[in-house]
Each structure stands twice: as structure tokens, then as C-alpha cells.
C-alpha positions as CSV (number, residue, x, y, z in Angstrom):
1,X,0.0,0.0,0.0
2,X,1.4,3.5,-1.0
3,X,2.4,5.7,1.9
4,X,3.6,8.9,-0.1
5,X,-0.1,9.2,-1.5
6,X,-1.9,12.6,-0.9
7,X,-4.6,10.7,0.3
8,X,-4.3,10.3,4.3
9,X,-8.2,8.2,3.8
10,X,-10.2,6.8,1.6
11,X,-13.5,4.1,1.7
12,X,-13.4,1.0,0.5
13,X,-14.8,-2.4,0.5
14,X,-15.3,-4.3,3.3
15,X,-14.6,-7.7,1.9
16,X,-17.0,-8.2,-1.0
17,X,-20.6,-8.7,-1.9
18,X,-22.9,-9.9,-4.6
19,X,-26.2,-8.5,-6.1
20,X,-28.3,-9.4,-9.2
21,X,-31.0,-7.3,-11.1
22,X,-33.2,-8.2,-14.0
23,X,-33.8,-5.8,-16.4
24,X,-35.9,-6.9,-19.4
25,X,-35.6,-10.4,-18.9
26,X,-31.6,-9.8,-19.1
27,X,-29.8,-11.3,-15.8
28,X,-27.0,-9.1,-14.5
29,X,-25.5,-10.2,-11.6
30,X,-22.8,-7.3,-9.7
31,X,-19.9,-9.0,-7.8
32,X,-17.6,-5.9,-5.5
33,X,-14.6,-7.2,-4.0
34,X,-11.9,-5.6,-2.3
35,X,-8.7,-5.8,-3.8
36,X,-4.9,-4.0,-3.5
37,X,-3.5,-4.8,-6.8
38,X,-4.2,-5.4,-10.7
39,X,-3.5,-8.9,-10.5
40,X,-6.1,-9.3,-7.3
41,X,-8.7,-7.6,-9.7
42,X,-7.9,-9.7,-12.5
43,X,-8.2,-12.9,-10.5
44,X,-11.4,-11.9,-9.7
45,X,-12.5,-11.5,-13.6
46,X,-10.9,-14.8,-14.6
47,X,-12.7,-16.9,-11.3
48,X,-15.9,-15.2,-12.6
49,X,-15.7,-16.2,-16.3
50,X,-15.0,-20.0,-15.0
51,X,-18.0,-20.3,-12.7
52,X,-19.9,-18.0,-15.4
53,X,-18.7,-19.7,-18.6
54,X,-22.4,-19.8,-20.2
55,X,-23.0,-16.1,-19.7
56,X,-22.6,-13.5,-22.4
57,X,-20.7,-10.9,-21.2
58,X,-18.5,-10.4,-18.0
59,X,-17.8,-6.7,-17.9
60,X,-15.4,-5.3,-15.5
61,X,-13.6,-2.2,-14.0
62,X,-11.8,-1.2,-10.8
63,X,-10.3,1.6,-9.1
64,X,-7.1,1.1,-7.1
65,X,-5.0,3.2,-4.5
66,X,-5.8,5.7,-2.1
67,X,-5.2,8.4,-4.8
68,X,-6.7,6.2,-7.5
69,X,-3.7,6.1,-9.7
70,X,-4.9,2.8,-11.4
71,X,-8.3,3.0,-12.8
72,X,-9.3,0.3,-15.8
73,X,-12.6,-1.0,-17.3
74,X,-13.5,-3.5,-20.0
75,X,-16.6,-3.9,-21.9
76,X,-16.2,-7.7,-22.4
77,X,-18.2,-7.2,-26.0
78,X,-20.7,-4.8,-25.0
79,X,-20.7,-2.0,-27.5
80,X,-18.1,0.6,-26.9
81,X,-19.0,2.5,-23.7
82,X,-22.1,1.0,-22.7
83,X,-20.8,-0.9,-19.7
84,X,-16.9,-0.8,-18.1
85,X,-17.1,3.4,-18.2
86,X,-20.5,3.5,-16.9
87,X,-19.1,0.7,-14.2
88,X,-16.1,2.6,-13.9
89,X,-18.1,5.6,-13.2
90,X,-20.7,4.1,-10.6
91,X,-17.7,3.2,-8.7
92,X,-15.6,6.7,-8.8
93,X,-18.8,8.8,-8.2
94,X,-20.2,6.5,-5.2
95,X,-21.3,9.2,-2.2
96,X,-19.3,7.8,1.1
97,X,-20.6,10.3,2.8
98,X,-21.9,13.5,2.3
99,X,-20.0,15.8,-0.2
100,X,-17.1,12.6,-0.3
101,X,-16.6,10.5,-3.4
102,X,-13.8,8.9,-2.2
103,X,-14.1,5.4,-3.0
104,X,-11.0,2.9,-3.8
105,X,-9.4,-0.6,-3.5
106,X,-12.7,-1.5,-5.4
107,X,-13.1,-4.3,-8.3
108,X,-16.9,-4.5,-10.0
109,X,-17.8,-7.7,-12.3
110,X,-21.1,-7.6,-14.0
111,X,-21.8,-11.0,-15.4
112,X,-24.6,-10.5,-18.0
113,X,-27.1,-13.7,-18.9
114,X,-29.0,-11.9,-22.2
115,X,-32.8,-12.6,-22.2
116,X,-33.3,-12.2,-25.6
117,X,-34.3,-8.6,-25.6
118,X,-31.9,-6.2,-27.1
119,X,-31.5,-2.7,-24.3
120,X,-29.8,-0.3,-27.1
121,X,-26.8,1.8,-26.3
122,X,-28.6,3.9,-23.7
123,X,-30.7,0.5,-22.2
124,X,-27.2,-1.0,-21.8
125,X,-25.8,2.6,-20.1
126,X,-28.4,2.7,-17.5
127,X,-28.2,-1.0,-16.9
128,X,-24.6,-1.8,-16.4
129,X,-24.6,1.8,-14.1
130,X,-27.4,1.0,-12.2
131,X,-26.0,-2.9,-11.7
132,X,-23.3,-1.6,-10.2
133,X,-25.1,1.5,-7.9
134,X,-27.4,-0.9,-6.6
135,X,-24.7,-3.3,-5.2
136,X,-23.2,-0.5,-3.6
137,X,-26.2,0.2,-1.4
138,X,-25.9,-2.9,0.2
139,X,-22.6,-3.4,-0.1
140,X,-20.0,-2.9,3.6
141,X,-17.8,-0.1,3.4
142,X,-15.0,1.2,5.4
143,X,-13.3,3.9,5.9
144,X,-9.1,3.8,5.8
145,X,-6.7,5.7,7.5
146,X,-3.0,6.2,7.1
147,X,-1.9,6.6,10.6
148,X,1.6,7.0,12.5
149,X,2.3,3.7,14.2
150,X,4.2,3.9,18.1
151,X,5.0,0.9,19.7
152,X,5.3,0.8,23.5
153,X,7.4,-1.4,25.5
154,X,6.0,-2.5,28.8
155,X,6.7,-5.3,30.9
156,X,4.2,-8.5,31.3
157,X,2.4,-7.3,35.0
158,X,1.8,-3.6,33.2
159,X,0.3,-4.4,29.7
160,X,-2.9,-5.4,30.6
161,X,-3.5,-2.3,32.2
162,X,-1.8,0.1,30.3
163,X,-4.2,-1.8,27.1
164,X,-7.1,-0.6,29.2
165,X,-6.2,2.7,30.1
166,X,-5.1,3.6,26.4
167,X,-8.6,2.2,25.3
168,X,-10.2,4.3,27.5
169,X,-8.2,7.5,27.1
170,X,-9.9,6.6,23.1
171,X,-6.3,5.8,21.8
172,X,-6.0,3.3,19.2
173,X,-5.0,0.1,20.6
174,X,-4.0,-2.0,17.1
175,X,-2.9,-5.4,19.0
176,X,0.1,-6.8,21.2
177,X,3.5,-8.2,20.6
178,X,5.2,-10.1,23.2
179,X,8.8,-10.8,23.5
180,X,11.0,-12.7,25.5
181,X,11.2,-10.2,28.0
182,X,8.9,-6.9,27.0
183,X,5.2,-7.0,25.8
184,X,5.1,-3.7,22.8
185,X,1.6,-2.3,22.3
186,X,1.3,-0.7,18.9
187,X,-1.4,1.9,18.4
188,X,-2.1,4.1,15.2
189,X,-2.8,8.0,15.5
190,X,-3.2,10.7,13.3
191,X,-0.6,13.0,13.2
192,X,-2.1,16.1,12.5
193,X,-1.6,19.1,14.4
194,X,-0.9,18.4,18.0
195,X,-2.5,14.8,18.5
196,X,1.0,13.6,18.7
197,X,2.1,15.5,21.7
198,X,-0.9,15.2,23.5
199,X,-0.9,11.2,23.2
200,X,2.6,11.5,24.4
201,X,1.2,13.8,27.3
202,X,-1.3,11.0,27.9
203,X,1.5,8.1,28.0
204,X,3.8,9.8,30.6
205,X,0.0,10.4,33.1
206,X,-1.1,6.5,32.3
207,X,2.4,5.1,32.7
208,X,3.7,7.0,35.3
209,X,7.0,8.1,33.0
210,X,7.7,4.5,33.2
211,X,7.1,4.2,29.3
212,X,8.6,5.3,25.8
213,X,6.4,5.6,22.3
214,X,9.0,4.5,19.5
215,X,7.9,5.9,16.2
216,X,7.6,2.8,13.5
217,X,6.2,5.0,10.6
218,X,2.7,5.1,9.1
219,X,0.0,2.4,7.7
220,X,-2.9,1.7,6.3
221,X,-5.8,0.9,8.9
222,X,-9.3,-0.3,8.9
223,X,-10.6,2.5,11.1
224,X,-13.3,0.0,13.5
């Protein structure tokens, strides 16, 4: 995952999901995943045209990154247009939240079964868009956050509390490492402004001085 982006969050998928719509007797079923690389959205194509292998169309397109630097879609033999962009498009204009259209990571498969009636070039527009809109209103987001990781080293009797007390004090707890001697929790914060200082403020009140933050640079976080 990039960490000299612009982008300190973005929404994206919270695992995947699956939705179907008929529209004039024409079957078109939406699979979202969540992916992190081209390949991972290309594996997700090529699984779908082997378990669909009797549909007539398996139009795709995906958005990657938290600045969107990789953004593809493919038609699949749909007439040019009429279904990746509009895909593409659904997914890169998705509301998050109000005023934010921010969403990333993302991989949209439209599997068509045609019924026999032909949409047109517009028809096909609406429908590959609204396939993929749909989905998305059901579909489990999340937001992501690139935050500064600290680890702090505590011995085996103080963890447990020093867990709790961080908790409470609304810190970021993002799990426990124990070594042979020392037990290191590692939270994530956002280093804007003066959060920094103030967590370290906190640390030296919870701990009594007794612990150190080391800084072990930034990530990419589910934000629970």
C-alpha cells in the first residue's frame, strides 16, 4: 500500500458482496470485492468467467489506490461504452458520505445472462450503471486511515493495564506483541496538528513516566 499518497483516507470495501437485477428479462449479476493490486482484480475477472462460462458478457472495472492512480474498465463485447465506463463511473462517483466521493481498492464484475431482448446503447448505459449502484447500497464499506504507528514497551504485570487505560483515554490500541522479555503495544494516530504530543502527554500520566512511544512509521488501517 502506498504511503507517499496525498490521500491520508479513503472508503473501500469491506470484503465483498454480490447482487443481481433483471432488467428486461436480461440477468445481471454485480460481484464488488476488495482488492490492492491489478492482478487481485484480474483474478477476480478470470474466477468469474470460469463459474460463469455460459454467460454472455463479464464486464469489469476497478479503481485502485488511495489516490486512484490505477483505474481500468472493459466492456467484455458490449458495445463501446455502454458498460466498463458507466461501471467505472458508478464506482468513482459513489457518495461515502456527504459531499465525499472517495471510494478505492474496489473491483466490479457484471456478469450479463442476455434474455433475448436487445436494451440499445442507452438501455445498456443505464443498466450496467445501475448494476453496479445498486450493489453498492448494500454493499459494507470502510473507511481507511493512514496513521503514524508507536510501539510501547512495557513489561508482562503492566500491559494489561496500560491496554485498558489507552482504550479508555480513546487511543488506538492495534494489538500486542510479546517478546521474551517486554510485551510492545502498537497503536495508530493521526498526526495532524498536535494529536502527537498530546498522546505523548497522555503516555507519561497513564504510565507513570515508566514508558517510551518508539515511532515505527505510518500504515494503512481499517478504522473499526
Amino acid at each position: 500500500m502506498d504511503n507517499d499518497s496525498v490521500a491520508t483516507a479513503y472508503t473501500t470495501l469491506d470484503g465483498e458482496h454480490v447482487a443481481e437485477l433483471e432488467i428486461k428479462r436480461s440477468r445481471f449479476i454485480t460481484y464488488l470485492r476488495r482488492v490492492e493490486s491489478e492482478p487481485e482484480a484480474r483474478a477476480l475477472i478470470s474466477e468469474l468467467r470460469k463459474k460463469h462460462f455460459d454467460a454472455r458478457h463479464h464486464c469489469s472495472a476497478f479503481l485502485l489506490g488511495p489516490d486512484r492512480t490505477a483505474m481500468r474498465s472493459n466492456d467484455d463485447g458490449e458495445p463501446s461504452g455502454t458498460a466498463g465506463i458507466p461501471m467505472l463511473d458508478a464506482l468513482a462517483k459513489r457518495e461515502t458520505s456527504e459531499g465525499r466521493t472517495d471510494l478505492s481498492d474496489v473491483v466490479a464484475v457484471v456478469v450479463r445472462y442476455f434474455g433475448g431482448i436487445l436494451l440499445g446503447a442507452g438501455g445498456l448505459v443505464r443498466a450496467y450503471s445501475e448494476s453496479v449502484s445498486s450493489a453498492l447500497d448494500t454493499a459494507p464499506l470502510v473507511r481507511r486511515q493512514r496513521l503514524r504507528i508507536l510501539g510501547i514497551n512495557s513489561d508482562y504485570a503492566a500491559v494489561g493495564r496500560l491496554e485498558n487505560d489507552l482504550r479508555a483515554a480513546g487511543v488506538p490500541v492495534l494489538g500486542t506483541d510479546y517478546g521474551p522479555a517486554l510485551a510492545t503495544l502498537r497503536v495508530g494516530l493521526n498526526d495532524e496538528g498536535n494529536i502527537l504530543a498530546m498522546f505523548y502527554d497522555r503516555l507519561a500520566t497513564l504510565s507513570a513516566g515508566a514508558s517510551n512511544a518508539e515511532d515505527l512509521g505510518t500504515e494503512w488501517v481499517d478504522a473499526r
